[in-house]
Backbone bond lengths (Angstrom), bond angles and torsions (degrees), N, CA, C in turn:
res aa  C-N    CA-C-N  psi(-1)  N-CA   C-N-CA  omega(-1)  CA-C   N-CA-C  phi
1 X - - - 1.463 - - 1.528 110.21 -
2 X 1.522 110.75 144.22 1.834 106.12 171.26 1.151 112.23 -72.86
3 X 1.443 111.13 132.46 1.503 117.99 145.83 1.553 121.08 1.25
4 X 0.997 119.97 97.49 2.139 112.10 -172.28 1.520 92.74 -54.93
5 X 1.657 130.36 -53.94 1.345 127.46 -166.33 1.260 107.59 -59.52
6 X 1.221 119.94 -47.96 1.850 130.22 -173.78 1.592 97.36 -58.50
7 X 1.781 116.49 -54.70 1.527 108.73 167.64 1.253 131.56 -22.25
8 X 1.207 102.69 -66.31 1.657 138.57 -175.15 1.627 110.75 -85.94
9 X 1.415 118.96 -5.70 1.550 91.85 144.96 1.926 93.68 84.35
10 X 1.542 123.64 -10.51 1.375 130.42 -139.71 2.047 93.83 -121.06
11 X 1.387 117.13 121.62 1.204 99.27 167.07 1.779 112.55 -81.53
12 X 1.549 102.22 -179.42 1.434 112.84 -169.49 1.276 121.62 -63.58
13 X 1.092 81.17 -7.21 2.203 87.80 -178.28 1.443 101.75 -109.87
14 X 1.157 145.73 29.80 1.375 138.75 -161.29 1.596 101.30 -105.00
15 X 1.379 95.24 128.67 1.966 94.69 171.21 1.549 114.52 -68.24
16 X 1.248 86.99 -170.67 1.813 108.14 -169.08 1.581 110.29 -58.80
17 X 1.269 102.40 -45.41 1.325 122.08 -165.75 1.522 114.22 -76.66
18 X 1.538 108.93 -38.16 1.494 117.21 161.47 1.320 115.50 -59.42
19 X 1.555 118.00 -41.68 1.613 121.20 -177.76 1.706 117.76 -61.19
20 X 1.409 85.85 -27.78 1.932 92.50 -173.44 1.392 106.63 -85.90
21 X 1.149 106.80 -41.89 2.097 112.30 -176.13 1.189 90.78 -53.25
22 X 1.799 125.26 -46.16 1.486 117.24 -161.12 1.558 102.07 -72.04
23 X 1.422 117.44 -65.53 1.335 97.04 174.10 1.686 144.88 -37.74
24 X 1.754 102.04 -35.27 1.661 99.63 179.62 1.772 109.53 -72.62
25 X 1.335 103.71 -7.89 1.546 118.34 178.77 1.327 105.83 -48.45
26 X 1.233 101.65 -75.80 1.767 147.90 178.85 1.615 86.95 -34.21
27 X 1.388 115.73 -75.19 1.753 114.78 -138.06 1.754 110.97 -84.60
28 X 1.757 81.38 -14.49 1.887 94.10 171.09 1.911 108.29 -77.23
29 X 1.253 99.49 -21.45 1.724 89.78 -170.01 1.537 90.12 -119.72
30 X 1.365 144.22 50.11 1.445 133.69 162.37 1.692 92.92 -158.04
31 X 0.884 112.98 -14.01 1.588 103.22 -174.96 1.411 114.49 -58.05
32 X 1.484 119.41 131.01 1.465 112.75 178.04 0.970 143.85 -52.91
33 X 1.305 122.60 -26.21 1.319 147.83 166.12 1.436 121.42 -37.08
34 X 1.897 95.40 -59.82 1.370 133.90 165.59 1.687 127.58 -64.79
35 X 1.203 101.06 -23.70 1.414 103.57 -147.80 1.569 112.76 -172.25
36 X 2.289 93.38 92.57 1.777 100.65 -168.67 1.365 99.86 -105.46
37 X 0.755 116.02 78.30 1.929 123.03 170.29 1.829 91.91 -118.99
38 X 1.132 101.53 143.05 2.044 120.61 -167.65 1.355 96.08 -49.70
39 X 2.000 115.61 -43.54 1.326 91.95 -171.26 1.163 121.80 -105.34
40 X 1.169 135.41 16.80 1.970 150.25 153.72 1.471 95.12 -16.09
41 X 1.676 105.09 -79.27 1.519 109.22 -169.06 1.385 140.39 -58.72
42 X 1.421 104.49 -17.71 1.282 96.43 159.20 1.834 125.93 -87.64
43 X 1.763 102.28 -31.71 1.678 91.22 172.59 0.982 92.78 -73.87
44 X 1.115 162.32 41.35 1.367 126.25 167.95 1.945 91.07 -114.03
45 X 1.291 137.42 -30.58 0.986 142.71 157.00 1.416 121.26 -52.81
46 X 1.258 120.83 -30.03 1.668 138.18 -174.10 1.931 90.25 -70.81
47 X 1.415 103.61 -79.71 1.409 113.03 162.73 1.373 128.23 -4.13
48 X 1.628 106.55 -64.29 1.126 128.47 -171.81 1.791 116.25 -74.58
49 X 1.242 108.30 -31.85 1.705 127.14 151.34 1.200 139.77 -60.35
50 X 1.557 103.70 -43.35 1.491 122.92 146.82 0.962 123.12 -62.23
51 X 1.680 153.14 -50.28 1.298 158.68 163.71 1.468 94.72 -42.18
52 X 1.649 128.81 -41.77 1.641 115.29 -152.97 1.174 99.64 -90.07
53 X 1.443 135.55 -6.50 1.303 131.40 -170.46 1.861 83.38 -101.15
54 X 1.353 113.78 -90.49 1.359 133.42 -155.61 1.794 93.45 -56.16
55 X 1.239 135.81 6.22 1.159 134.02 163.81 1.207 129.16 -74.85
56 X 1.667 110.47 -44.86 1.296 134.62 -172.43 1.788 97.93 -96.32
57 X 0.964 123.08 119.47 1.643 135.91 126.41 1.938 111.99 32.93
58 X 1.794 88.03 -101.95 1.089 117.73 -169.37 1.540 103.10 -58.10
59 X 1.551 120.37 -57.37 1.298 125.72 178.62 1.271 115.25 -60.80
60 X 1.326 143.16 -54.63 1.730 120.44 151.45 1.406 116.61 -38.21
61 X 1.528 141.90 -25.28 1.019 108.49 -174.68 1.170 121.32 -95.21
62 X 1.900 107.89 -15.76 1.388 106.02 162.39 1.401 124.25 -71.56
63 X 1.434 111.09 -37.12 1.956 94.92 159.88 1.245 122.25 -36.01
64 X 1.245 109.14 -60.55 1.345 124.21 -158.61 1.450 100.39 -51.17
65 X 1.447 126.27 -33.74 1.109 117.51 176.98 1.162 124.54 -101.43
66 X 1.181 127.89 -31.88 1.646 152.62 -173.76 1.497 99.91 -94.20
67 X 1.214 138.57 -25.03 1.341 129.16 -154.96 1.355 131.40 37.51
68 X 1.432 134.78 -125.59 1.386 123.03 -168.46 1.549 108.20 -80.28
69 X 1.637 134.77 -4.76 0.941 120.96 -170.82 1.367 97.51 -87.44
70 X 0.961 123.92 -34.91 1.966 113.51 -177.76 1.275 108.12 -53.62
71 X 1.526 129.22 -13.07 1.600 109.40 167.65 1.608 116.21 -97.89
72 X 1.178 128.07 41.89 1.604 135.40 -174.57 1.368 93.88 -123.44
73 X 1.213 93.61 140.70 1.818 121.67 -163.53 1.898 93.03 -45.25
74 X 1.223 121.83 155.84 1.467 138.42 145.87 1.734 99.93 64.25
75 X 1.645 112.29 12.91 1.299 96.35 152.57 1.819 153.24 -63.24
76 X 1.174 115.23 134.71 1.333 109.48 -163.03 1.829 111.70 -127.60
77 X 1.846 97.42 86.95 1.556 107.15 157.02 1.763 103.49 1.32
78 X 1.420 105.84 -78.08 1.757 95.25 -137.72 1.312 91.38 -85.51
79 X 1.046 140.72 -1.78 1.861 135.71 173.21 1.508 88.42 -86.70
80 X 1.414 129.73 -53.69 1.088 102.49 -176.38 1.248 139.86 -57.95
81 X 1.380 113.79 -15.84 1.815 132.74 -169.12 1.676 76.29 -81.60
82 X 1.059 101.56 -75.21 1.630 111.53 -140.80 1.980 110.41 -47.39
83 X 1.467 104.00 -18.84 1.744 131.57 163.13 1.458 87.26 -60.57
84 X 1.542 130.37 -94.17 1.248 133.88 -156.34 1.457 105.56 -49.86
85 X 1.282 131.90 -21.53 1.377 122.91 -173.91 1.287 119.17 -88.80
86 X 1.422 112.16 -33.98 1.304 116.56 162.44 1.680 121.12 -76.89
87 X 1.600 113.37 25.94 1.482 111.56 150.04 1.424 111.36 116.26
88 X 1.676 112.74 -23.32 1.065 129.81 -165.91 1.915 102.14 -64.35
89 X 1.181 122.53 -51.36 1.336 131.72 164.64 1.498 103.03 101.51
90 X 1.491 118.39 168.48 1.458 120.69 -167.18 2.047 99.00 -130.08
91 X 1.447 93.11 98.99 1.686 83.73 -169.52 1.499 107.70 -37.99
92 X 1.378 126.01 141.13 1.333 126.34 139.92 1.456 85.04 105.36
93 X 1.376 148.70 -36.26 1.339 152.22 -157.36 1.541 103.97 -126.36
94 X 1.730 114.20 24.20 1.465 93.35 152.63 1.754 105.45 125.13
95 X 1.662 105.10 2.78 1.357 121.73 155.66 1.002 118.83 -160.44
96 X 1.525 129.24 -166.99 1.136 133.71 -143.82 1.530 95.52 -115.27
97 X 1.374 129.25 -16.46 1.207 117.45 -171.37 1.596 119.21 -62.14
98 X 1.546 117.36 -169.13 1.304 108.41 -167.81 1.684 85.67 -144.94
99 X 1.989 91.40 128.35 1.631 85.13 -155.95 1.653 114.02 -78.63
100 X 1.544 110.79 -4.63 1.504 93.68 171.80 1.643 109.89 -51.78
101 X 1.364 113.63 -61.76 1.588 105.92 169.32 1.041 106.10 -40.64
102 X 1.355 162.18 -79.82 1.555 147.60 -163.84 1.527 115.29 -23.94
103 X 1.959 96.73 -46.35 1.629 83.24 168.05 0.906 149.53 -94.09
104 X 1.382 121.02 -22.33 1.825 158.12 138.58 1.542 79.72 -2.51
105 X 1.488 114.84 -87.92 1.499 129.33 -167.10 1.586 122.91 -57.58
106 X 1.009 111.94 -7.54 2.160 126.57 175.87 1.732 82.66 -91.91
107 X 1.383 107.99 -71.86 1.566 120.84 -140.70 1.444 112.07 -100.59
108 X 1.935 134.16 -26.18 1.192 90.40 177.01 1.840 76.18 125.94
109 X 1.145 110.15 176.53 1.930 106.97 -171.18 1.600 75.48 -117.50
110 X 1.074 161.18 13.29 1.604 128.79 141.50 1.640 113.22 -82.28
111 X 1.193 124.35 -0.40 1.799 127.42 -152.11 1.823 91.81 -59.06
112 X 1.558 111.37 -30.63 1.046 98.04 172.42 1.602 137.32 -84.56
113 X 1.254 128.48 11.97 1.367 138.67 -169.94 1.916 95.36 -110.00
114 X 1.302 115.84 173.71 1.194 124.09 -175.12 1.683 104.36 -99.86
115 X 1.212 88.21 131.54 2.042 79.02 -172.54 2.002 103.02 -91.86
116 X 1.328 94.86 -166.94 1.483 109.58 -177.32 1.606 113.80 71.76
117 X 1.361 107.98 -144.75 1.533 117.30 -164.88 1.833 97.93 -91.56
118 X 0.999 122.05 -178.13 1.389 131.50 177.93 1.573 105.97 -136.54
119 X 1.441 99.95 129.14 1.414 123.30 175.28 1.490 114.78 -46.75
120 X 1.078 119.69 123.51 1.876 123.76 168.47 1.448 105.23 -68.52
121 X 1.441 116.67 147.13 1.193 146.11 -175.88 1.251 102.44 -61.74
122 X 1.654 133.79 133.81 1.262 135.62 172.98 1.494 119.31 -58.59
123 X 0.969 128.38 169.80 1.211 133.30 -177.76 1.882 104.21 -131.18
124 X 1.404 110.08 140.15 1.421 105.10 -158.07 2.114 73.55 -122.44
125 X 1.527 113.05 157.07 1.659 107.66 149.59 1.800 82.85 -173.67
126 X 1.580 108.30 139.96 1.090 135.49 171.29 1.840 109.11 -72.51
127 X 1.306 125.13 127.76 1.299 137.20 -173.94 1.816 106.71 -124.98
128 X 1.121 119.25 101.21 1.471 122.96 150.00 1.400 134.75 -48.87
129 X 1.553 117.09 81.96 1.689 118.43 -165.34 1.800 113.37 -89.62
130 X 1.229 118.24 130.70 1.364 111.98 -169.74 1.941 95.08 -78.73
131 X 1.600 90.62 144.31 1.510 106.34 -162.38 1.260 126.09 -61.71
132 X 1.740 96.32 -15.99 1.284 108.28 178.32 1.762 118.62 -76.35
133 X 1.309 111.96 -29.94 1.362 132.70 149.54 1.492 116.11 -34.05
134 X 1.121 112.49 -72.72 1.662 123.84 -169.61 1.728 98.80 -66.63
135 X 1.348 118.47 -27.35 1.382 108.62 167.92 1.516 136.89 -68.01
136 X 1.320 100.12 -27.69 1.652 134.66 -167.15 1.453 115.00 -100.81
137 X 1.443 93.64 -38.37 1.826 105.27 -165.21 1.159 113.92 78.25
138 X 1.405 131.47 178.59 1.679 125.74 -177.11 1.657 80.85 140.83
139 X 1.652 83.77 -166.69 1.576 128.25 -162.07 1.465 102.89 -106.99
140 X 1.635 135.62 145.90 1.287 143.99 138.11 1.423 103.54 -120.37
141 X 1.303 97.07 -156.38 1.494 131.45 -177.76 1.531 107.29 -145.26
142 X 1.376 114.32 146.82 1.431 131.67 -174.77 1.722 93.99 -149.88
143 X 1.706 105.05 138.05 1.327 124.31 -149.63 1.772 90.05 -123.86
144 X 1.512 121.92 110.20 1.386 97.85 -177.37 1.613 94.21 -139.44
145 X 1.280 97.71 156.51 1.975 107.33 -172.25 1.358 109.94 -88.54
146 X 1.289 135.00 172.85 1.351 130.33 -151.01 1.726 82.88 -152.15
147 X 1.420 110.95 138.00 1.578 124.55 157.30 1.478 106.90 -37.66
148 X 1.314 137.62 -58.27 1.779 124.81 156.97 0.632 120.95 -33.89
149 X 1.202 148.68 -15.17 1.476 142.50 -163.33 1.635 124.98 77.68
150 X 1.852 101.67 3.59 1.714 98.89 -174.33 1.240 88.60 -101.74
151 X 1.377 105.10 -179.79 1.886 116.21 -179.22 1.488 96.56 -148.95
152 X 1.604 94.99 157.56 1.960 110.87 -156.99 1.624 95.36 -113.59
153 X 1.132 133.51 144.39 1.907 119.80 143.37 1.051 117.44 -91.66
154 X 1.736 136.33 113.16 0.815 133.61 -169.18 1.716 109.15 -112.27
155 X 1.449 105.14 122.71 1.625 109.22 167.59 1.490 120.78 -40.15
156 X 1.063 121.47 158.84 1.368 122.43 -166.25 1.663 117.18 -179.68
157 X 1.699 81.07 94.37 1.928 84.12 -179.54 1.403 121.23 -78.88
158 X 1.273 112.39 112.56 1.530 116.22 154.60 1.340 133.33 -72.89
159 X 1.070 107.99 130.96 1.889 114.84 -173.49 1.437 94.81 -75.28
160 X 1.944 102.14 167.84 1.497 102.18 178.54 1.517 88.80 -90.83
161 X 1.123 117.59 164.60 1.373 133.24 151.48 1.574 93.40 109.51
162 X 1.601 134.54 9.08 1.334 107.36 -155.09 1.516 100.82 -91.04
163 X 1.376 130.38 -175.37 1.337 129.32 -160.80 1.542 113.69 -129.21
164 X 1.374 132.22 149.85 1.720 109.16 165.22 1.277 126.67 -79.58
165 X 1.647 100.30 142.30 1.119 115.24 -153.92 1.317 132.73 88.74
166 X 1.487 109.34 17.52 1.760 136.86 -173.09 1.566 83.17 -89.54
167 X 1.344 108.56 149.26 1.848 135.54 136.14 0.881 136.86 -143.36
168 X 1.484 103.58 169.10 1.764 126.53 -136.03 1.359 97.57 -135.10
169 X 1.064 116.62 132.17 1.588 128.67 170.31 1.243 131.74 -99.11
170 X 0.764 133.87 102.46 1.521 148.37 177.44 2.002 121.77 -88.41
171 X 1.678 100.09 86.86 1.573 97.97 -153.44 1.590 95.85 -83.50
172 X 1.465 92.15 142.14 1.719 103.90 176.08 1.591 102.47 94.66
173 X 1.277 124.98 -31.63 1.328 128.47 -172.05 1.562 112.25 -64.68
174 X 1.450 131.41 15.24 1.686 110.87 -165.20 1.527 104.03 -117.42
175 X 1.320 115.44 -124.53 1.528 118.92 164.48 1.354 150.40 -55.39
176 X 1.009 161.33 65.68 1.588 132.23 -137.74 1.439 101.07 -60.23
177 X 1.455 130.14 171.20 1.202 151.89 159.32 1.599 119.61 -63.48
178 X 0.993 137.61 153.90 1.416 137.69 -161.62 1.563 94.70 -96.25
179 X 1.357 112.32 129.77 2.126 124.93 -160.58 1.360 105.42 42.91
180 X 1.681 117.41 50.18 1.418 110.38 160.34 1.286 149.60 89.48
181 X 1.089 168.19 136.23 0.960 165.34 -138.37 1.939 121.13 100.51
182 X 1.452 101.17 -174.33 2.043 86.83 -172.57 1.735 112.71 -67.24
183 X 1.147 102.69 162.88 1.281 108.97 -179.50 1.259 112.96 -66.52
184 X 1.480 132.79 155.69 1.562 140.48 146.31 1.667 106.75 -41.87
185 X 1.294 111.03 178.90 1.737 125.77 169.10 1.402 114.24 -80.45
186 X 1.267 131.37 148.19 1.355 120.74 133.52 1.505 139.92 -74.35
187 X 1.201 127.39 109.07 1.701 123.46 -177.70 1.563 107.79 -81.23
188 X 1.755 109.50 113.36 1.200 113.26 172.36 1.895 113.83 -71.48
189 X 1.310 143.46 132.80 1.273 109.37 172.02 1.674 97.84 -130.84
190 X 1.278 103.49 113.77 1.540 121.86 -177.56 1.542 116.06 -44.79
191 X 1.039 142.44 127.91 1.200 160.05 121.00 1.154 126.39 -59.42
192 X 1.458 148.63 97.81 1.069 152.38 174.73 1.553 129.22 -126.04
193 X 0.836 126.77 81.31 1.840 145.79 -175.34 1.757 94.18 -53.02
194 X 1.229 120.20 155.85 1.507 152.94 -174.43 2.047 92.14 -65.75
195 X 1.094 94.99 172.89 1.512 89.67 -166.27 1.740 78.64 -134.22
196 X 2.011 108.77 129.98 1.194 111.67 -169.99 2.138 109.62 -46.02
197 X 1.201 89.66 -42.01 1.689 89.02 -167.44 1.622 127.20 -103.37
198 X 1.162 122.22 -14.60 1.510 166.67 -176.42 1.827 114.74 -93.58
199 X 1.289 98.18 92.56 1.506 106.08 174.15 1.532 94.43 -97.83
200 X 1.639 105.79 157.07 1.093 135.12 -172.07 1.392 109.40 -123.70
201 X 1.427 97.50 134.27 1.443 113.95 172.92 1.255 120.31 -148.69
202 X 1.265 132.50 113.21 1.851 121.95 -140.69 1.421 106.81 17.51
203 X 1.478 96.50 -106.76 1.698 122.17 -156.09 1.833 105.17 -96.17
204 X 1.559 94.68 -5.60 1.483 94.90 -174.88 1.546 118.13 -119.60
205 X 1.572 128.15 127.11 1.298 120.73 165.93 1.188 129.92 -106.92
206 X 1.400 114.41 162.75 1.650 141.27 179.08 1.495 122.01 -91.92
207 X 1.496 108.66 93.09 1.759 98.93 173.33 1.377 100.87 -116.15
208 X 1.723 106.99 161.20 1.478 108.46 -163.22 1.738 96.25 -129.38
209 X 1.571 88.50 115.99 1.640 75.64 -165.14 2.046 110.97 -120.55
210 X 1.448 96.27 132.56 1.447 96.26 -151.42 2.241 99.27 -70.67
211 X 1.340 120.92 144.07 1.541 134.40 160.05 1.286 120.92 -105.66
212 X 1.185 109.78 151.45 1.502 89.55 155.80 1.196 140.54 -129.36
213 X 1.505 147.94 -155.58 1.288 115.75 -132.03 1.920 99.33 -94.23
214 X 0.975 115.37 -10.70 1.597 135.41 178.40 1.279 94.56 -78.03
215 X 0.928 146.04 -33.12 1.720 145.70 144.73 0.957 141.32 -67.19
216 X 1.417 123.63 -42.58 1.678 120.36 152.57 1.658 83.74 -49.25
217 X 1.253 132.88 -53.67 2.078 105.96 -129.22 1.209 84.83 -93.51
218 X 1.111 146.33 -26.07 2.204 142.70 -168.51 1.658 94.23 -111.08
219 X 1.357 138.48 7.34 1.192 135.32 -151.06 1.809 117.70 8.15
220 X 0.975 99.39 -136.01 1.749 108.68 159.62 1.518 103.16 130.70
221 X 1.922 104.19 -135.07 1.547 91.18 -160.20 1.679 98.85 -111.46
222 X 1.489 134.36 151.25 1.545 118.48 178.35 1.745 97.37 -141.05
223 X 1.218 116.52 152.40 1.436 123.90 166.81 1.574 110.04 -96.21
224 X 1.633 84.01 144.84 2.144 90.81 -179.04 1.687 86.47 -152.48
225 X 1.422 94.04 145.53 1.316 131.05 -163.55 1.930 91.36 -83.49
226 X 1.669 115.18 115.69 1.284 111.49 163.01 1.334 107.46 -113.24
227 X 1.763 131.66 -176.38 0.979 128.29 -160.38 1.843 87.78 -95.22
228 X 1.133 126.40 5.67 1.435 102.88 167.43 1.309 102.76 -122.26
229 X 1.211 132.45 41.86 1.690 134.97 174.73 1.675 93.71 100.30
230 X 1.743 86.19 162.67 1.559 118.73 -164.62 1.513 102.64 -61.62
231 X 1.538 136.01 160.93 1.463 146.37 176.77 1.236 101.54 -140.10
232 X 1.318 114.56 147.68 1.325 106.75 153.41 1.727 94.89 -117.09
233 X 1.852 88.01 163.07 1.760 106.25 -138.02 2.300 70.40 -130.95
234 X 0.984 101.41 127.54 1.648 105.91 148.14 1.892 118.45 -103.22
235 X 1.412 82.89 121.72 1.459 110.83 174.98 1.406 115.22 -79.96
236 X 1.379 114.39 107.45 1.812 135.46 -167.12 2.081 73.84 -54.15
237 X 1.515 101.29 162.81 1.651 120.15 171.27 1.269 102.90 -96.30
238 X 1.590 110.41 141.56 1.598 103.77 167.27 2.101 105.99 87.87
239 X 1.567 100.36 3.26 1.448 100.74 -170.23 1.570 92.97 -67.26
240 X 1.678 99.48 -178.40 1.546 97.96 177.21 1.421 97.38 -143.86
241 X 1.562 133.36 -169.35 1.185 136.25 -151.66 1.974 100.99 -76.72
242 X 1.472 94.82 -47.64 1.356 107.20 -177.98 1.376 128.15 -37.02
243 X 1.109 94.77 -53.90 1.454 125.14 163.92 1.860 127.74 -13.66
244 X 1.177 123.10 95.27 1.456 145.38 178.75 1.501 122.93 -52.20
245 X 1.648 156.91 132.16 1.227 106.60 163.04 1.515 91.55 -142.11
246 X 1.006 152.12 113.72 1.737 164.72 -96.68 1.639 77.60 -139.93
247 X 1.712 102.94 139.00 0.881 114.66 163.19 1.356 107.00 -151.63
248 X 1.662 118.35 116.72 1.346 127.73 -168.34 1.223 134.01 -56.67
249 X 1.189 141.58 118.13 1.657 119.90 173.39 1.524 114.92 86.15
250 X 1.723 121.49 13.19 1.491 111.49 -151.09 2.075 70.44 -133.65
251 X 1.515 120.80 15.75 1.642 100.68 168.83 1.644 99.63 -71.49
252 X 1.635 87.08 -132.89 1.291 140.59 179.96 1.706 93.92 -64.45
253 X 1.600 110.41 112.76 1.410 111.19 179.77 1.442 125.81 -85.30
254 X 1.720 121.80 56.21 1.146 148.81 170.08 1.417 115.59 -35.39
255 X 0.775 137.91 -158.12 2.119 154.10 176.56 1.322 72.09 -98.59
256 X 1.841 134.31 -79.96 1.431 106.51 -172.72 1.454 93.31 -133.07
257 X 1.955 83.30 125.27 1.712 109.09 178.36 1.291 120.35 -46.39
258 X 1.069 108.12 141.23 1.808 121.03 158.86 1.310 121.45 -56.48
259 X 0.682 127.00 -171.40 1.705 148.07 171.19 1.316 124.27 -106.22
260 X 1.870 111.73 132.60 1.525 92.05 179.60 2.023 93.41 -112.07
261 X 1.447 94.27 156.33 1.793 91.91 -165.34 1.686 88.95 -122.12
262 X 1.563 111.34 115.39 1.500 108.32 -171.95 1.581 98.17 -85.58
263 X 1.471 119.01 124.88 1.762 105.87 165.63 1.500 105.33 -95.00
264 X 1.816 115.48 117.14 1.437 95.87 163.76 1.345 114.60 -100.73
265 X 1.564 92.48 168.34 1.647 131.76 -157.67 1.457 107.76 -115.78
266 X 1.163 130.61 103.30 1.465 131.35 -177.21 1.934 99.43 -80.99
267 X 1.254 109.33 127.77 1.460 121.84 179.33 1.521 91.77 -90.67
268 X 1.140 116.75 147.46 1.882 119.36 170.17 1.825 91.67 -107.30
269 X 1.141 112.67 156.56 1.349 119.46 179.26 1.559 113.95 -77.43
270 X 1.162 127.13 157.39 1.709 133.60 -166.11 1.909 85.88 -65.70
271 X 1.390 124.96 126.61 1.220 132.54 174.99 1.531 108.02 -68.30
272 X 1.187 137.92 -8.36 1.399 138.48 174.46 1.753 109.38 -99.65
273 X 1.026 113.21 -13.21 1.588 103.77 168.20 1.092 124.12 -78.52
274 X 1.221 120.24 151.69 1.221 131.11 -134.64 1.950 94.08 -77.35
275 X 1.283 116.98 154.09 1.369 118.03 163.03 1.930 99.75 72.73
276 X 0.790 141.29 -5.59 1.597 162.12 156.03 1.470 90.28 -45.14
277 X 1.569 117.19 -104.87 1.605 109.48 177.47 1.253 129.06 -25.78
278 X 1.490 131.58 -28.66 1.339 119.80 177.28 1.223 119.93 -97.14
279 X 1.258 117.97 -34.06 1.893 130.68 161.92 1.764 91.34 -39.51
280 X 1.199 116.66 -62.94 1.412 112.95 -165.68 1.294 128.38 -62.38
281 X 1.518 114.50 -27.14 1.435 133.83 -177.12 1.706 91.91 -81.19
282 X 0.989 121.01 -39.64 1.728 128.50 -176.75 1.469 113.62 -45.25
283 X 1.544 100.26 -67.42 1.749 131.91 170.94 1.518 117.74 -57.25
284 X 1.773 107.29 -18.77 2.116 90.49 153.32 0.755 126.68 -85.03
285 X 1.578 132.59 21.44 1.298 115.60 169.96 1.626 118.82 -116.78
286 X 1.667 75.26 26.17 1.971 78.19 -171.87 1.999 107.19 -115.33
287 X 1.750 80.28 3.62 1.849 97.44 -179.11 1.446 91.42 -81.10
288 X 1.262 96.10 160.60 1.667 123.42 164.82 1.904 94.51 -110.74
289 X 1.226 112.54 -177.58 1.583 117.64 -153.17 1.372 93.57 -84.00
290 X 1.821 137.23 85.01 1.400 118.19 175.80 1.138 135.42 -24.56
291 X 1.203 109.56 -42.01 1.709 113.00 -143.05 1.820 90.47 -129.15
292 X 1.531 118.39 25.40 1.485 112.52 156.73 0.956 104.81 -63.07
293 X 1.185 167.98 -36.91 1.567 155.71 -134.48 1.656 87.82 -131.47
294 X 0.955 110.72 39.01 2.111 98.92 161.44 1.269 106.43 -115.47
295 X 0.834 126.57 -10.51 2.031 131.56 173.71 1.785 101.99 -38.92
296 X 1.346 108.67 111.35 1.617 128.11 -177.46 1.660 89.05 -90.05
């Protein structure tokens, strides 16, 4: 097992409060959820081992003295002192002995193996989430096959904000173990495709929404589709293509939402419909000289 302090980043003298900052450090930047790079999942488990020892009291102080053997099944503090006192010694803590013998002699020639049932093998399956989902959050279903040959649908909440190539854990959900015992995990691993109209940017999106030209120039009032229901948006008069228009709280539906940023798009009318040529011949005389200021 690692070092809980070396885990945690924490020297041996470090208070409570140092041990926990270090851990929420740890579980904010390795957590799976958060964070799919190969090796996330295991520090983030290391972490989580380290916090359970150096968290608790009693269990730092039996490290501290016992080291890695105080975390092996059916260990016992005061048998162990009362061994070292009668001469036997605690390698590394103050004799010469060598603590697999310490446990051999408490426990028996398995003291060193992990007792009870054995964990089932995880189960990994890739899930395709529609984007509008991963924006919103909600509920699916995930369809997974079983060594029998039957298959389960299992619910499966997605957070808003999650990303492709995000996973989700599903504990107890994977393999069983061979003669029994709890199941392995399930590993959700997100799939998430581009959303036809909806650019992404963290917590914030991009829709591009077409006006037309009787609207840029008289502006007024228009409806646009956000991911928490329709708004209507007033269009300043005289706007132009460039033109930005921020709408709060209507991104990525986070703990706290993003932003959705509408870009409008002035449509020009089909040049062959009827009354088109003369509207247009009308509207040059209301230009000033565009393209005076292009002189290179």
């Amino acid at each position: 097992m690692t070092d809980p302090y070396r885990a945690l980043g924490v020297s041996r003298d470090a208070d409570d409060d140092a041990i926990k900052k270090a851990f929420k450090k740890l579980a904010k930047k390795y957590h799976p959820d958060l964070n799919d790079s190969p090796e996330a999942e295991e520090k983030f488990k290391q972490a989580n081992a380290a916090y359970a020892i150096l968290g608790d009291a009693d269990k730092r102080k039996a490290w501290d003295t016992f080291g890695e053997a105080s975390t092996r099944p059916g260990f016992n503090a005061d048998q162990a002192r009362a061994w070292g006192a009668g001469g036997g010694g605690f390698g590394g803590f103050g004799g010469g002995g060598d603590m697999s013998d310490i446990l051999e002699s408490l426990f028996g020639g398995g003291a060193g193996r992990p007792r009870g049932p054995r964990k089932g093998a995880d189960l990994r399956v890739r899930l395709q989430v529609d984007p509008m989902l991963a924006i919103r959050g909600g509920e699916t279903t995930v369809r997974i096959g079983r060594p029998d040959g039957t298959s389960d649908n299992l619910k499966v909440r997605i957070p808003a904000g999650v990303s492709d190539g995000g996973k989700l854990r599903l504990r107890g959900q994977g393999h069983p173990p061979p003669g029994g015992g709890p199941c392995g995990d399930l590993i959700v691993i997100l799939q998430i495709p581009d959303h036809p109209l909806l650019k992404r940017v963290d917590d914030n999106l991009e829709l591009e929404v077409p006006i037309t030209v009787g609207e840029a120039v008289r502006g007024g009032s228009i409806t646009v589709p956000t991911p928490t229901g329709d708004v209507k948006v007033t269009v300043p008069a005289g706007i132009t293509a460039s033109k930005r228009l921020r709408l709060r709280g209507r991104g990525v539906q986070t703990k706290q939402p993003g932003d959705l940023y509408l870009s409008l798009r002035i449509v020009l009318p089909d040049a062959e419909a009827e009354g088109v040529a003369e509207a247009a011949e009308m509207l040059e005389g209301a230009y000033e000289d565009v393209r005076g200021k292009l002189a290179l």
